[in-house]
C-alpha positions as CSV (number, residue, x, y, z in Angstrom):
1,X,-2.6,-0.4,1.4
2,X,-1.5,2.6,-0.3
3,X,1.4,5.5,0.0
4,X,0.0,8.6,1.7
5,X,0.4,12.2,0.0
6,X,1.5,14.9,2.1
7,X,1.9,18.6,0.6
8,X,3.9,21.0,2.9
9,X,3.7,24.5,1.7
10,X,4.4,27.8,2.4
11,X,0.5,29.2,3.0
12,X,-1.7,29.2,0.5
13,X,-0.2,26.8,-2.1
14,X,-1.2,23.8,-0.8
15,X,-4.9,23.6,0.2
16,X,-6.6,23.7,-3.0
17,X,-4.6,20.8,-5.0
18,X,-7.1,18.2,-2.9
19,X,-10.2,19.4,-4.0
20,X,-9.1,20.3,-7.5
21,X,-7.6,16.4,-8.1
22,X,-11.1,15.1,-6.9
23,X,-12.7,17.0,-9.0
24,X,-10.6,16.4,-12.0
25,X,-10.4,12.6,-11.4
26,X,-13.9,12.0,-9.6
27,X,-11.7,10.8,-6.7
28,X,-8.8,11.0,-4.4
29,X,-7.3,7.1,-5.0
30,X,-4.6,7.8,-2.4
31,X,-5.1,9.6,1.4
32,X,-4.0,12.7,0.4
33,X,-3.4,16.0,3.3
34,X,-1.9,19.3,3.3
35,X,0.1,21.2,5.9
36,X,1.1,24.8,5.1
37,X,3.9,26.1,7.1
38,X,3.3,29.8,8.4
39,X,6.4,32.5,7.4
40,X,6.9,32.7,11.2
41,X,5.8,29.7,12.4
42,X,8.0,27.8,15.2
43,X,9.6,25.5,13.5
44,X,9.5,22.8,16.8
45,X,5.6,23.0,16.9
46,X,5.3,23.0,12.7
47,X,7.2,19.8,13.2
48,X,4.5,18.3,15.6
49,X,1.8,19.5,13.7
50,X,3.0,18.7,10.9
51,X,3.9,15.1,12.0
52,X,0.6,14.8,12.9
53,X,-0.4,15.5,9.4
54,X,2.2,12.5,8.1
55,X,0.2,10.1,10.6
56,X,-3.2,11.3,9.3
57,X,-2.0,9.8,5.8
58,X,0.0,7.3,6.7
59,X,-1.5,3.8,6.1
60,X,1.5,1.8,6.5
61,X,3.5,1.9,2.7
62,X,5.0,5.1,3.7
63,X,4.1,9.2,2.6
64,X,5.6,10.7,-0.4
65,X,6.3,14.6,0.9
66,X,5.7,17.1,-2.0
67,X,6.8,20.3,-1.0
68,X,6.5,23.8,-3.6
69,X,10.2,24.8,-3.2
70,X,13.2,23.4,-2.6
71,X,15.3,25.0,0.2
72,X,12.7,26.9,1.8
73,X,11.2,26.6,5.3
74,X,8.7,23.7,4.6
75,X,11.4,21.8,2.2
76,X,13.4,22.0,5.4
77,X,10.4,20.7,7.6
78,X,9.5,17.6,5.6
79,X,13.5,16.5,6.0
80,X,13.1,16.9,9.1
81,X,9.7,15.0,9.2
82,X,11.7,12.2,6.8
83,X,13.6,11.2,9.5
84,X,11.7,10.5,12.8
85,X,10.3,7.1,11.8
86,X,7.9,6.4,9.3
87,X,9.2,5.9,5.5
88,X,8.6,8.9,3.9
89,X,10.3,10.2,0.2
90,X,10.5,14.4,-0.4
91,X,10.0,15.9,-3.7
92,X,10.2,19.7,-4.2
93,X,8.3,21.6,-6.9
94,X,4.9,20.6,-6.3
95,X,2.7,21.1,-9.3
96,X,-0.5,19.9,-10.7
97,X,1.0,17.6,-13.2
98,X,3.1,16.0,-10.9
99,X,0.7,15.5,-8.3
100,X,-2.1,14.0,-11.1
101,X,0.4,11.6,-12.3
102,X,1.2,10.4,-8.5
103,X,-2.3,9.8,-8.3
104,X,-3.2,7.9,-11.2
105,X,-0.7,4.9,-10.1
106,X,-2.1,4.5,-6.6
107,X,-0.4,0.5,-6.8
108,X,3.3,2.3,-7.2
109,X,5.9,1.6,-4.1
110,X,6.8,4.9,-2.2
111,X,10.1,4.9,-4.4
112,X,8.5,4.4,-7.2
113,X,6.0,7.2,-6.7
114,X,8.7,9.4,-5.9
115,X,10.2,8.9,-9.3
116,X,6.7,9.1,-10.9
117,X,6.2,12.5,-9.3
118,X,9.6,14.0,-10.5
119,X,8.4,12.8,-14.0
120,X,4.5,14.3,-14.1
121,X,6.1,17.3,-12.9
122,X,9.2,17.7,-15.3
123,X,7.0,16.5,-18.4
124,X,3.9,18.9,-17.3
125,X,6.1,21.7,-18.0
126,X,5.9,22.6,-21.7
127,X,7.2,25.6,-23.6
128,X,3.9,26.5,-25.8
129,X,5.9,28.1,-29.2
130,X,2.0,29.0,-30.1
């Protein structure tokens, strides 16, 4: 079994990362979903859908949340989401780096890919002095 991957996003930032990380890596080596929360969404039926789309990944090990910004609505969704049953981790500040290095250690723990993602996304921002 593996940890699902769930990106909650504010719309637009989320739905491409899938099909980009398949295509860079050939394949998606953990079940992987997005759920973009609308600027004026309801915030009880974003919660249903959106546990929905924590179900869709979950495969037992728990989902690792990624969300694009800290504080905002769906940062504030997925703690919500991280506390009505199944073992879930949220990370803010989604990025490609982060989310490539999650996936290339598909055999980490849920905690462990939580850590993994704060890394791939801290070390895949470089200052270019070019």
């Amino acid at each position: 079994m593996n940890v699902g991957i769930l990106l909650l996003t504010h719309p637009g930032a989320g739905a491409h990362y899938a099909p980009l990380v398949e295509r860079l890596l050939g394949h998606l080596p953990l079940p992987l979903d997005h759920f973009e929360v609308g600027f004026d969404s309801d915030q009880e039926r974003a919660l249903v859908d959106a546990s929905a789309a924590l179900r869709h990944v979950d495969r037992g090990e728990g989902v690792l949340i990624l969300t694009d910004l800290y504080g905002a609505s769906p940062s504030n969704l997925a703690a919500r989401l991280a506390r009505i049953g199944t073992p879930a981790r949220r990370v803010s500040g989604l990025n490609l780096p982060m989310l490539l290095r999650v996936c290339n250690y598909p055999e980490q723990t849920l905690d462990e890919l939580a850590l993994t993602a704060v890394a791939g996304g801290k070390t895949g921002v470089v200052l270019d002095h070019a």
